[in-house]
C-alpha positions in Angstrom: 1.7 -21.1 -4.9 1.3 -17.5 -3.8 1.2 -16.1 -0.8 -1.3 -13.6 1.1 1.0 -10.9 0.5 1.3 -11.9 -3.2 -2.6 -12.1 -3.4 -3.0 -8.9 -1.8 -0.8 -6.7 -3.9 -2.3 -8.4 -7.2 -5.6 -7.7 -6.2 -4.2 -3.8 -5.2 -2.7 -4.2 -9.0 -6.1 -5.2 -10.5 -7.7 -2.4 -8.5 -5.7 0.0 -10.1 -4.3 1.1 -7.0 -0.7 2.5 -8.2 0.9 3.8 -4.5 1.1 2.4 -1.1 2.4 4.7 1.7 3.6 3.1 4.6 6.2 2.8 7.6 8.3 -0.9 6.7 8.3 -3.0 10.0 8.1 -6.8 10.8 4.1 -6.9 10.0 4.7 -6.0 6.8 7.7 -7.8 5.9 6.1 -10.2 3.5 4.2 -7.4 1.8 7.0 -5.4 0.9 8.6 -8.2 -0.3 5.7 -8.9 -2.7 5.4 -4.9 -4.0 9.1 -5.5 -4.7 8.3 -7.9 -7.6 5.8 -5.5 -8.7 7.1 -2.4 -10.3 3.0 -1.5 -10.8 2.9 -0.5 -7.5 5.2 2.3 -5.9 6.2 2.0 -2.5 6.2 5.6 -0.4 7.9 6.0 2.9 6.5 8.6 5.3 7.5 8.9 9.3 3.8 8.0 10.7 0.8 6.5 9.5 -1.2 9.6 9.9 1.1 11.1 7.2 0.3 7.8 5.0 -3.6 8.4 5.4 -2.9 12.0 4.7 -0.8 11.5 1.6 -3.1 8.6 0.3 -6.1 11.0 0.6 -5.1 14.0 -0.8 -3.4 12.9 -3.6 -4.8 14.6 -6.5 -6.7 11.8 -9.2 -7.2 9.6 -6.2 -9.9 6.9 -7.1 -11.5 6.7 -3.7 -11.2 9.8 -1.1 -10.5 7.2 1.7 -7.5 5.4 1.3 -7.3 1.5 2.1 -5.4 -0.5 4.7 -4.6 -3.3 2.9 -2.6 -5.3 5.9 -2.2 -4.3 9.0 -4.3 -1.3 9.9 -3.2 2.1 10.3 0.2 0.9 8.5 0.4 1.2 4.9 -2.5 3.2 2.8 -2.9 3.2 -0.9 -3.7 5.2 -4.0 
């Protein structure tokens, strides 16, 4: 059986969402652990979560200009 964290990053997979900026911390713990199994997605470290929005939105080939939260808000962004 998967788990949320499983779900989310397949559906990020499916997406084609190939980043996810974010700061690692106890809310994320089981989402990290799922991008791990994943070498579709690329996990990015940055020092703040402004700097993850940031990153996320200007990357150049973006799909969407606004980048997603995909579990807890304001900590990890994607591409």
């Amino acid at each position: 059986m998967s788990t949320v964290a499983e779900l989310i990053a397949d559906t990020l997979i499916a997406s084609g969402v190939r980043r996810v900026y974010g700061i690692p911390g106890d809310s994320l713990n089981g989402f990290t652990d799922a991008l791990r199994t994943r070498p579709q997605l690329a996990w990015v470290h940055v020092r703040h979560e402004e700097a993850a929005a940031f990153a996320a939105g200007a990357r150049p080939g973006s799909p969407t200009s606004s980048p997603c939260a995909p579990a807890a808000a304001g900590r990890a962004t994607c591409t």
